[in-house]
TORKOL-4160 file (C-alpha; in steps of 0.2 Angstrom, whole numbers, padded with zeros to 4 digits, m for minus):
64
<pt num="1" X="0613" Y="0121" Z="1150"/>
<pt num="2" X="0599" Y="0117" Z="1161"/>
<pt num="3" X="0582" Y="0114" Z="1155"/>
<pt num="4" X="0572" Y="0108" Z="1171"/>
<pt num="5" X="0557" Y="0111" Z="1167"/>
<pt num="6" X="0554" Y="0115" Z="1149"/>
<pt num="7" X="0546" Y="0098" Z="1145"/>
<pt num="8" X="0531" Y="0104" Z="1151"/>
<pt num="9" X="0519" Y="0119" Z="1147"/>
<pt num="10" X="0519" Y="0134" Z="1161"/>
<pt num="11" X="0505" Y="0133" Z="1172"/>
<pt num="12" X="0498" Y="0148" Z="1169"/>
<pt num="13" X="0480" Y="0151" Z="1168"/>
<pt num="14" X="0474" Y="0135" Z="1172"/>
<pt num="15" X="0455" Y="0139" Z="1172"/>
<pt num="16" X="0457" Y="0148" Z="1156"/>
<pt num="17" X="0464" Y="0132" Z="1147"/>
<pt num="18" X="0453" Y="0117" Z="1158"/>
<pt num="19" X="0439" Y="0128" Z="1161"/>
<pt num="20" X="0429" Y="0113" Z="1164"/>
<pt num="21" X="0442" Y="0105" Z="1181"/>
<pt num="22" X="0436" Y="0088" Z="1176"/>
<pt num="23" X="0447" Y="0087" Z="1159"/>
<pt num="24" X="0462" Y="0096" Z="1173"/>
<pt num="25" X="0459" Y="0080" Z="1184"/>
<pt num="26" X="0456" Y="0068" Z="1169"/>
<pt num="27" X="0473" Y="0075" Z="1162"/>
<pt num="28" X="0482" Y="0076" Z="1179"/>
<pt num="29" X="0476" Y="0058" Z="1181"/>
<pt num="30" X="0484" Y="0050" Z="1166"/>
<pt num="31" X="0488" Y="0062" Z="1153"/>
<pt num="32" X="0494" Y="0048" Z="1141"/>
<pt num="33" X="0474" Y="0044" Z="1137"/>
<pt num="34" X="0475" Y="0062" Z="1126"/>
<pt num="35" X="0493" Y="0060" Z="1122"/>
<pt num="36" X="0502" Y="0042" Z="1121"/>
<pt num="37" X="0519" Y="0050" Z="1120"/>
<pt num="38" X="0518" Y="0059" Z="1137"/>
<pt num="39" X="0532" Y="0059" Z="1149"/>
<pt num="40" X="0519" Y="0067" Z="1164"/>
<pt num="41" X="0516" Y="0050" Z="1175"/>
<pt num="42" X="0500" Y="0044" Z="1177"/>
<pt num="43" X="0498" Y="0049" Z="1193"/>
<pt num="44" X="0482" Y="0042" Z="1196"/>
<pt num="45" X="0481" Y="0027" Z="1187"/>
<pt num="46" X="0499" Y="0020" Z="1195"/>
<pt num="47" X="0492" Y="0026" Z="1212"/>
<pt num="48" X="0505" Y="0040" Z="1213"/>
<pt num="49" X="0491" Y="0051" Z="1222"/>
<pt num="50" X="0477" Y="0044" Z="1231"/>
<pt num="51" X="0462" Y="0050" Z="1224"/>
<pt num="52" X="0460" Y="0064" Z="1240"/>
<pt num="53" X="0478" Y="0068" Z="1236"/>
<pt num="54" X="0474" Y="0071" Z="1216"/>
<pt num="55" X="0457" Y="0082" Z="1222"/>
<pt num="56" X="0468" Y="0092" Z="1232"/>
<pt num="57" X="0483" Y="0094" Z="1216"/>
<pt num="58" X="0468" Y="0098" Z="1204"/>
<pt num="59" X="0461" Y="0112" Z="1215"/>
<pt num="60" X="0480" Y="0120" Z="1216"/>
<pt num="61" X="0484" Y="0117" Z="1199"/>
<pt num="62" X="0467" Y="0125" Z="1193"/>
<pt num="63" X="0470" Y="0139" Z="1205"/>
<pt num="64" X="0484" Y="0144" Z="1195"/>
């Protein structure tokens, strides 16, 4: 079986469920501040993204 992709919740209706985009980028940034156990990389705080490169994933991901 292959399960790409189901560790993860779809990202559907982004500005529905961050409506304020600081928490998206906050989360996007290092998600294991709200939950410890996450798999999602800190892409911010391991310098994954630059910060202009994680501005630009925020305002895709919240257009979603």
């Amino acid at each position: 079986l292959d399960f790409y992709g189901d560790i993860a919740p779809p990202l559907v209706a982004m500005k529905q469920r961050f409506p304020d985009k600081e928490k998206l980028r906050a989360q996007i940034y290092d998600a294991t501040q709200f939950n410890p156990n996450s798999v999602m990389p800190p892409f911010g705080r391991h310098d994954i993204l630059t910060p202009d490169e994680l501005d630009k994933v925020v305002e895709w991901v919240w257009s979603l």
